[in-house]
C-alpha positions, 0 to 999 in steps of 0.5 A: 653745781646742782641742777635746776629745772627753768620755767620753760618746763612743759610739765612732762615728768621725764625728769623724776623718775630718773633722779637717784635721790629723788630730788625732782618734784612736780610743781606745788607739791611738798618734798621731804628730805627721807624720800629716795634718800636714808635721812632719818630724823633731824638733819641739817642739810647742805644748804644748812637747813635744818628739818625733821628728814620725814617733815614735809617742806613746802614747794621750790616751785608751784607752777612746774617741776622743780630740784630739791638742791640740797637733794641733787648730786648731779648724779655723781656716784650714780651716772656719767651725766645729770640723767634729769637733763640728759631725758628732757625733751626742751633741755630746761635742765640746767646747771644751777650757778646759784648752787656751785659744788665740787665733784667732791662736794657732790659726793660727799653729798651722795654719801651723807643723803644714802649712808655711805 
């Protein structure tokens, strides 16, 4: 399942520069599908959104950090665990029961974001 940031977030920032699919935004800013990923042009997401990849798209969250779901692989094919959860320093990242994905799914997910 895809990982996600809870309101108990202090807005530290360790969490964003580990994502390998820069999938972790600070609170209220936009996100694009093509940033840390090699998604060019129209593509139709996991979730089945479809979005121009360099389009920006509005906020999961406006008060602190947040996941880009159709951008998080859990880290798999990149690292042995979630590296956003592994640097938290108030453990508010989390597994996302809402978004439950195989290994499978994950990389498959991995590997449609980068190309592969």
């Amino acid at each position: 399942m895809a990982i996600k940031i809870t309101d108990e977030c202090i807005n530290c920032g360790a969490c964003e520069p580990e994502c390998p699919n820069n999938a972790i935004y600070e609170g209220a800013v936009d996100w694009k599908a093509s940033e840390g990923t090699s998604l060019k042009g129209t593509v139709v997401l996991s979730s089945g959104l479809t979005v121009n990849a360099d389009d920006a798209q509005q906020p999961v969250e406006d008060d602190y950090y947040f996941i880009v779901t159709d951008k998080c692989t859990e880290c798999k094919g990149f690292h042995e665990e979630p590296q956003c959860a592994a640097v938290c320093p108030v453990d508010c990242c989390v597994p996302d029961e809402d978004h439950v994905e195989s290994e499978d799914e994950l990389l498959a997910k991995k590997a449609f974001l980068h190309n592969e």
